[in-house]
C-alpha positions as CSV (number, residue, x, y, z in Angstrom):
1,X,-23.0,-37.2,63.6
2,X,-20.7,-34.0,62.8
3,X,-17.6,-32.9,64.4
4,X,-19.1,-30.6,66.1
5,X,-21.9,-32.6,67.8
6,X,-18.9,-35.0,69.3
7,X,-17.4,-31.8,70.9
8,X,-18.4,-32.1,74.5
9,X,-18.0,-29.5,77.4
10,X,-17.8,-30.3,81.2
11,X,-17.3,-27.8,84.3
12,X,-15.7,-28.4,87.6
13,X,-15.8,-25.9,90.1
14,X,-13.4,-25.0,93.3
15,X,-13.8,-22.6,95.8
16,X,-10.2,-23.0,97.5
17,X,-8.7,-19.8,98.5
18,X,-5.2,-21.7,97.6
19,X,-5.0,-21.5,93.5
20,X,-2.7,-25.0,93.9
21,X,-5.6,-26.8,95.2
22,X,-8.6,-24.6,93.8
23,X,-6.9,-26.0,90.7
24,X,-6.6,-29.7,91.8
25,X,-10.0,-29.7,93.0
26,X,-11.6,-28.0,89.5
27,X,-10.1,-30.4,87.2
28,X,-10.3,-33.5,89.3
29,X,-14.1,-32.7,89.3
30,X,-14.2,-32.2,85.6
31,X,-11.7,-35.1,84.7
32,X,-15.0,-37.4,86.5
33,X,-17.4,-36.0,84.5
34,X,-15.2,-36.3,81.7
35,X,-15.0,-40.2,82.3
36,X,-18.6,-40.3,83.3
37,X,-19.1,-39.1,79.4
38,X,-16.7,-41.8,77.9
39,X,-13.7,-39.7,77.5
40,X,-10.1,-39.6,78.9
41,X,-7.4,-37.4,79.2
42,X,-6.6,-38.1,75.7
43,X,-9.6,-36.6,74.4
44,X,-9.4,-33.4,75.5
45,X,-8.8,-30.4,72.9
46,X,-9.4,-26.8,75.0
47,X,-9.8,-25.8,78.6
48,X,-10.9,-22.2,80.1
49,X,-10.5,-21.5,83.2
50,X,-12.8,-18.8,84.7
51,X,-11.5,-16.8,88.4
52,X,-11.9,-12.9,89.5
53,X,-7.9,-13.3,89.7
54,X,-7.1,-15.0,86.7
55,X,-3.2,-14.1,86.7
56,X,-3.4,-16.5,90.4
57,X,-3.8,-19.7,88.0
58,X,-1.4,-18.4,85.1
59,X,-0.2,-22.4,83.5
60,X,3.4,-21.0,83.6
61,X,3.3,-20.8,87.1
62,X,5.2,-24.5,88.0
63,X,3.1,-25.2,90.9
64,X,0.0,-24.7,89.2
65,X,2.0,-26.9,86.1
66,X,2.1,-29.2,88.3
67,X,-1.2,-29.0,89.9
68,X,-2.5,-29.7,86.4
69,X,-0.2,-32.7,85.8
70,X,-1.4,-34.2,89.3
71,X,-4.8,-34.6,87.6
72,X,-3.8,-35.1,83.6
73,X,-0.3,-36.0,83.8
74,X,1.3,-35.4,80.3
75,X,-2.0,-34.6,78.7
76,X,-1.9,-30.9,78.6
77,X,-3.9,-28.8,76.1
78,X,-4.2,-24.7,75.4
79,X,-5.3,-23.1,78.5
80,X,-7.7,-19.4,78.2
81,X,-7.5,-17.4,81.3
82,X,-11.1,-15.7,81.9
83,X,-12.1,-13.0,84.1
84,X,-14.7,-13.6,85.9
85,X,-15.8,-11.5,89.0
86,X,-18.5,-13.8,89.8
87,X,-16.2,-17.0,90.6
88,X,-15.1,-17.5,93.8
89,X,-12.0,-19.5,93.3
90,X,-12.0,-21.2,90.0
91,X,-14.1,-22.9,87.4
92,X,-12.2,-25.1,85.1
93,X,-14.6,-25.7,81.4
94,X,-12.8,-28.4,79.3
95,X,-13.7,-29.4,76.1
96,X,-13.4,-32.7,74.8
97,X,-13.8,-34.7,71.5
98,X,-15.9,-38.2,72.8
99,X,-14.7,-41.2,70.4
100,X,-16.8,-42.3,67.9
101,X,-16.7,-45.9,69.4
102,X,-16.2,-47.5,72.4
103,X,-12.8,-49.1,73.3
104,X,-12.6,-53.2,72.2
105,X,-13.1,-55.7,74.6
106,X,-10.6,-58.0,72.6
107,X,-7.6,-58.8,74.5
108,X,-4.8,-56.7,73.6
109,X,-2.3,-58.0,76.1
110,X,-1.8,-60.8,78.8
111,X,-5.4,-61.8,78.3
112,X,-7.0,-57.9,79.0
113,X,-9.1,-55.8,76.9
114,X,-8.0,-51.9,76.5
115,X,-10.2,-50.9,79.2
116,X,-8.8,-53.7,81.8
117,X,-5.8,-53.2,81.2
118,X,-6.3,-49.1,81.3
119,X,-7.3,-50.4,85.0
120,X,-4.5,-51.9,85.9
121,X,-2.1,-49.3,85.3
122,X,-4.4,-46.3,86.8
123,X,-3.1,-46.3,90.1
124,X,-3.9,-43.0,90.3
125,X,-8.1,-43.9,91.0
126,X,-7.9,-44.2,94.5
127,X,-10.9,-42.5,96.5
128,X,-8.5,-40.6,98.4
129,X,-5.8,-39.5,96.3
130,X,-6.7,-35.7,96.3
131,X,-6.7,-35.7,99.5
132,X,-3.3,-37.6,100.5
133,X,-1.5,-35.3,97.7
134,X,-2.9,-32.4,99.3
135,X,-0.8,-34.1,102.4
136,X,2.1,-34.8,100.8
137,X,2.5,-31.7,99.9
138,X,1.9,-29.9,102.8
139,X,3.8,-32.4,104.8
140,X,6.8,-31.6,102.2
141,X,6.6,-28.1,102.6
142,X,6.8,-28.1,106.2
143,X,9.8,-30.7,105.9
144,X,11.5,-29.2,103.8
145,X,11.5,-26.0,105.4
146,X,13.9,-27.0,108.3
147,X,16.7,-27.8,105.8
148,X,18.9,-25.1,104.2
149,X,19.9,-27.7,101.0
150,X,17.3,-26.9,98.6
151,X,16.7,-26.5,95.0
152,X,20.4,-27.0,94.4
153,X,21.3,-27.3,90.6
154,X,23.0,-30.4,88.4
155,X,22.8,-29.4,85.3
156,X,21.6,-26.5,83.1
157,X,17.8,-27.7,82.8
158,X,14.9,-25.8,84.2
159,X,13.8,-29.2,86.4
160,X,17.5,-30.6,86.6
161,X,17.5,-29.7,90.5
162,X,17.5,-31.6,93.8
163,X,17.5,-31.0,97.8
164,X,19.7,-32.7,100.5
165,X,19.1,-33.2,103.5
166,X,22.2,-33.9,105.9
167,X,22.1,-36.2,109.2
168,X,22.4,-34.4,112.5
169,X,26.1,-34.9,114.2
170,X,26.8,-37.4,111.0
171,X,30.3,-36.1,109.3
172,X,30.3,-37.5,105.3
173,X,27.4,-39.5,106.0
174,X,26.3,-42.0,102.9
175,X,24.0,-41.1,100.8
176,X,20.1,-42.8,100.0
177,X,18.8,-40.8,97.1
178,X,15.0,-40.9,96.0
179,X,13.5,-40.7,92.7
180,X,10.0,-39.4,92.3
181,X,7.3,-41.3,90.0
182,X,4.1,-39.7,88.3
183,X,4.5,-41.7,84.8
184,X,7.2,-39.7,83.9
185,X,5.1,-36.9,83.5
186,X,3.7,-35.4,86.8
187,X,4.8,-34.9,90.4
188,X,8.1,-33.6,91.9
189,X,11.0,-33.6,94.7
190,X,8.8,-30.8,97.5
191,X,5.7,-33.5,97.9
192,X,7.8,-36.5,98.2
193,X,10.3,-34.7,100.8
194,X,9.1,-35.5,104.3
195,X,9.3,-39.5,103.2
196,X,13.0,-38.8,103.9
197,X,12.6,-38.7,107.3
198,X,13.4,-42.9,108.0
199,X,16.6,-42.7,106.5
200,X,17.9,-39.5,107.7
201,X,17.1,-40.3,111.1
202,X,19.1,-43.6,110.2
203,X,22.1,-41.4,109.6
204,X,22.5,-41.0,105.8
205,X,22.1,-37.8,103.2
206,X,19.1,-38.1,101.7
207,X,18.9,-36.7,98.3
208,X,15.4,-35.8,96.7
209,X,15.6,-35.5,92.7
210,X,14.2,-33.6,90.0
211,X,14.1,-34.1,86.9
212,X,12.4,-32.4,83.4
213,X,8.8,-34.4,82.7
214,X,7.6,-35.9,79.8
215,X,6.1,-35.6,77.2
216,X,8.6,-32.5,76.6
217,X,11.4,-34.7,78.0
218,X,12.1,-37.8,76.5
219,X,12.1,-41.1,78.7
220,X,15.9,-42.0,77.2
221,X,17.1,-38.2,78.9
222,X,14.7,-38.1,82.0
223,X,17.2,-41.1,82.7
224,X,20.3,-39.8,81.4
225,X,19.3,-37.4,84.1
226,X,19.0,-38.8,86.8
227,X,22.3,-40.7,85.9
228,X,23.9,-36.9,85.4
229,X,22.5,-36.2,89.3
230,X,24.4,-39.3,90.5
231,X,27.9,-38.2,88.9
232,X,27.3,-34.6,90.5
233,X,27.3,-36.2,93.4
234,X,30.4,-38.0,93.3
235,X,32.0,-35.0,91.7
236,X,30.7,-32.6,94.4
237,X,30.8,-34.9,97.2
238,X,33.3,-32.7,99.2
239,X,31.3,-29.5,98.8
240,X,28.0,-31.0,99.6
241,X,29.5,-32.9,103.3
242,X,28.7,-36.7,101.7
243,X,30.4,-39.6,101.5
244,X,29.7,-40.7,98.1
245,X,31.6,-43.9,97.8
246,X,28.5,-45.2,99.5
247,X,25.6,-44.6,97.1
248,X,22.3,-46.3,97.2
249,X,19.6,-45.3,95.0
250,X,15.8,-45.8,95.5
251,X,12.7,-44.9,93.3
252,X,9.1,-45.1,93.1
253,X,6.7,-45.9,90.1
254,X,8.6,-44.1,87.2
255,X,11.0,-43.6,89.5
256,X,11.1,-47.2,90.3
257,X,12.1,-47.7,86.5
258,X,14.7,-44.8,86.3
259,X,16.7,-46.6,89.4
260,X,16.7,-49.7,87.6
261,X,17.7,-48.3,84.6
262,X,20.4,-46.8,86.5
263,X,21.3,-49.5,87.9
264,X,21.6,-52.1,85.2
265,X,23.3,-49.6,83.3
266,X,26.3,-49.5,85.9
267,X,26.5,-45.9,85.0
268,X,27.2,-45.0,88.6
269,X,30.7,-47.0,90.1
270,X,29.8,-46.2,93.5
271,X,26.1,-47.2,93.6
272,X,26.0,-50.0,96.1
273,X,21.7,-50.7,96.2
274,X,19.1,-50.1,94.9
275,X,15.1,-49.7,95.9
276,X,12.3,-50.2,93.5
277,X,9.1,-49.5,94.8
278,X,5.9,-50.8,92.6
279,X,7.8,-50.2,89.1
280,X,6.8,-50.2,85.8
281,X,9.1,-52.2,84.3
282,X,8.2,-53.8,81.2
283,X,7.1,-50.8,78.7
284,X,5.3,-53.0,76.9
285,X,1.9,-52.4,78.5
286,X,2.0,-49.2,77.8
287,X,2.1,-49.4,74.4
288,X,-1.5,-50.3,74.1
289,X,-2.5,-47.5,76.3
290,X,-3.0,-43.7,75.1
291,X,-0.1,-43.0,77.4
292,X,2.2,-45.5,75.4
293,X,1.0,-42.4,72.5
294,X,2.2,-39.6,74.8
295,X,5.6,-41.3,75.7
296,X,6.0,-42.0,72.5
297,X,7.3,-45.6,73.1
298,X,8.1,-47.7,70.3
299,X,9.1,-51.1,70.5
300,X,13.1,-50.1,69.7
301,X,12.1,-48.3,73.1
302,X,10.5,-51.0,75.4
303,X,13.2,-53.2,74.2
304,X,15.8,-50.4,75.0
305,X,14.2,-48.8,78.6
306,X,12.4,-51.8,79.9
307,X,14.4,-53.1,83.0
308,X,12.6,-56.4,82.6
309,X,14.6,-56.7,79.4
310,X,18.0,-56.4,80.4
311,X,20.4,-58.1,82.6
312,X,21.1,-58.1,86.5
313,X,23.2,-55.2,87.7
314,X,26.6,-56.2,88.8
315,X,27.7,-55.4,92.3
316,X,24.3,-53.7,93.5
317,X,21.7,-54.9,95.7
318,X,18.6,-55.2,94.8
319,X,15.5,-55.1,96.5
320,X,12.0,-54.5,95.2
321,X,8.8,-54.1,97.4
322,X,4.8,-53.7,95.9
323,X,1.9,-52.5,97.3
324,X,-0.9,-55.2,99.3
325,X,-3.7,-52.9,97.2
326,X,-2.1,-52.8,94.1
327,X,-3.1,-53.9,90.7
328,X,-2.2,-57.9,89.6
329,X,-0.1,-55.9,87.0
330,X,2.0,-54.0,89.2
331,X,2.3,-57.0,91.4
332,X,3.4,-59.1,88.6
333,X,5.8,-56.3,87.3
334,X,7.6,-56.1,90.7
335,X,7.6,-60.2,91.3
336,X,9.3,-61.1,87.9
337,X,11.6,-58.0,88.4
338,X,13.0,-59.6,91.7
339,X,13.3,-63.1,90.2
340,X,15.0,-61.6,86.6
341,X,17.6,-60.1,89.1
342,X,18.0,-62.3,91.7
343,X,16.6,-60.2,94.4
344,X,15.0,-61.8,97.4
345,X,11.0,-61.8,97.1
346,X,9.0,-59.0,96.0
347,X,8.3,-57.4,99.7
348,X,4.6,-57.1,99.8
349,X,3.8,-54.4,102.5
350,X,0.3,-52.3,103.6
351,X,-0.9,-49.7,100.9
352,X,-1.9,-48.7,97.7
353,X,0.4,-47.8,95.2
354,X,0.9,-44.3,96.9
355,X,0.4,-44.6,100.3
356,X,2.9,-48.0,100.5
357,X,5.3,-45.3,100.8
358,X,4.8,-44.1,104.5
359,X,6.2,-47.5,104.7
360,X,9.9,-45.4,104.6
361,X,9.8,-44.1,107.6
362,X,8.4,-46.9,109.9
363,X,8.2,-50.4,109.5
364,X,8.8,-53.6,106.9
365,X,9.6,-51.1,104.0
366,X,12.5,-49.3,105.8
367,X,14.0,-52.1,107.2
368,X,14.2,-53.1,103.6
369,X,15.6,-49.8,102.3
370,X,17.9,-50.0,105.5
371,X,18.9,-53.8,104.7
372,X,20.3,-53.3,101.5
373,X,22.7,-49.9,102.9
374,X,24.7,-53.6,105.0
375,X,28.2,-54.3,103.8
């Protein structure tokens, strides 16, 4: 078979009047037709996207940036812009190389096969994950929009922002801040903003972080910072109306792995807790994935960034809480993390890997996050 005749071409189709989700609805159409062919993210080489208004979907637009990472994450190939006065909303075409064999079904680690294993760290294939980001971000938006701390700098980087959002009546209340996940590659501070709402009405600053994505950013400075957002803090404390002697850190996914990096680091003095919410924290897995590829993780790496790997923080709390629909893997992940570090039990508490988090502003989950804020 030529080159050519392993080239294959799929089409997904939105007519959203918004581009964000015309966008989010094209290519999660094609990304299943691209799986229903045997291919993955990884195998994609070209896209065109067709609309009457192409300049409404340019890529350098960050919403619709991050639109595309919601579907493909770090995976991002050349985009062509078409006109086309016959499309009502957008058509996304995406070409695709399909592999000249099918994955192994050896066991490449903990007893699973590429393809199981690929499984258990796609928490992204839910059934309803388009919608509840469409949610999440709507339900941001309108949070965020009643706060005047937004998009507030901490260092020179194009992503290296963060909003704050202060207690009513509180003067220099603590601070809880929350680290987005998305592999390291996708997501951001606007659809994860209205999950503040638990612990601001608790009384503290909540502090939701961005930071630059991967692959462009590497996984050693997407922590670096995060750990540069936690000093600005401190430094600025007086500015901002916080009392940032009392510092607790939470994170979710990748995020769950850059506040335990943080945190065993002891790169922040104040940091009295911190939150990790269905982790990755063992690298390792990765490494046998495509993603491990994009990341570009090497073993120096998972010995270097893997939380699993490296000792107990000293004078934080820990506490670390999973999904009830999650994967065995994630499960695992988040059980040895608590026993490595001496945290009480992995909580296990209603959800999938995304919508556990609603758990923040009512019920087992908050008490948690609350818990560990106790002298």
């Amino acid at each position: 078979m030529s080159g050519s005749e392993n080239v294959i071409e799929v089409v997904g189709a939105s007519t959203a009047a918004d581009p964000i989700n015309a966008v989010r609805d094209a290519l999660s159409e094609a990304a299943k037709t691209l799986g229903a062919a045997g291919c993955g993210p990884q195998h994609m080489t070209a896209m065109r996207w067709e609309a009457a208004a192409p300049l409404r979907f340019h890529p350098s637009r960050h919403e619709i940036e991050l639109a595309q990472r919601e579907v493909f994450a770090g995976f991002r190939v050349p985009v062509t812009l078409k006109r086309a006065k016959d499309v009502a909303g957008l058509r996304a075409v995406l070409q695709a190389r399909k592999p000249a064999s099918a994955p192994g079904t050896d066991a490449v680690y903990r007893g699973y096969a590429p393809m199981q294993l690929a499984r258990e760290y796609s928490p992204r294939f839910q059934t309803d994950m388009n919608v509840l980001f469409k949610a999440w971000s709507a339900e941001g938006e309108g949070f965020r929009a009643r706060f005047p701390g937004l998009d507030l700098t901490y260092g020179p980087g194009r992503y290296e922002a963060f909003d704050i959002f202060l207690p009513a009546g509180v003067e220099k209340p603590p601070v809880w801040v929350f680290v987005h996940g998305g592999y390291w590659q996708a997501s951001d501070k606007n659809q994860h903003a209205h999950l503040a709402k638990g612990m601001l009405e608790a009384g503290f600053a909540v502090v939701m972080a961005n930071y630059g994505l991967a692959p462009e950013n590497a996984l050693a400075n997407i922590v670096a910072q995060n750990t540069r957002l936690l000093a600005y803090l401190v430094e600025q404390a007086d500015s901002l109306g916080i009392d940032a002697s009392r510092l607790h850190i939470a994170g979710h996914s990748a995020g769950g792995h850059i506040a335990g990096m943080i945190a065993t680091r002891g790169a922040a003095p104040t940091l009295r807790s911190a939150l990790l919410l269905s982790g990755v924290f063992d690298l390792e897995p990765l490494t046998f994935l495509p993603m491990g590829g994009i990341l570009k993780l090497t073993p120096e790496l998972v010995a270097d960034l893997s939380p699993l790997r490296l000792p107990a923080p000293k004078g934080v709390k820990i506490g670390v809480a999973v999904g009830s629909e999650e994967s065995d893997e994630f499960k695992r992940q988040s059980r040895e993390m608590a026993t490595l570090w001496g945290a009480p039990e992995s909580l296990i508490v209603p959800g999938h890997h995304f919508s556990m988090l609603e758990g923040l502003n009512g019920g087992a989950l908050l008490d948690l996050a609350l818990s560990l804020t106790k002298a």
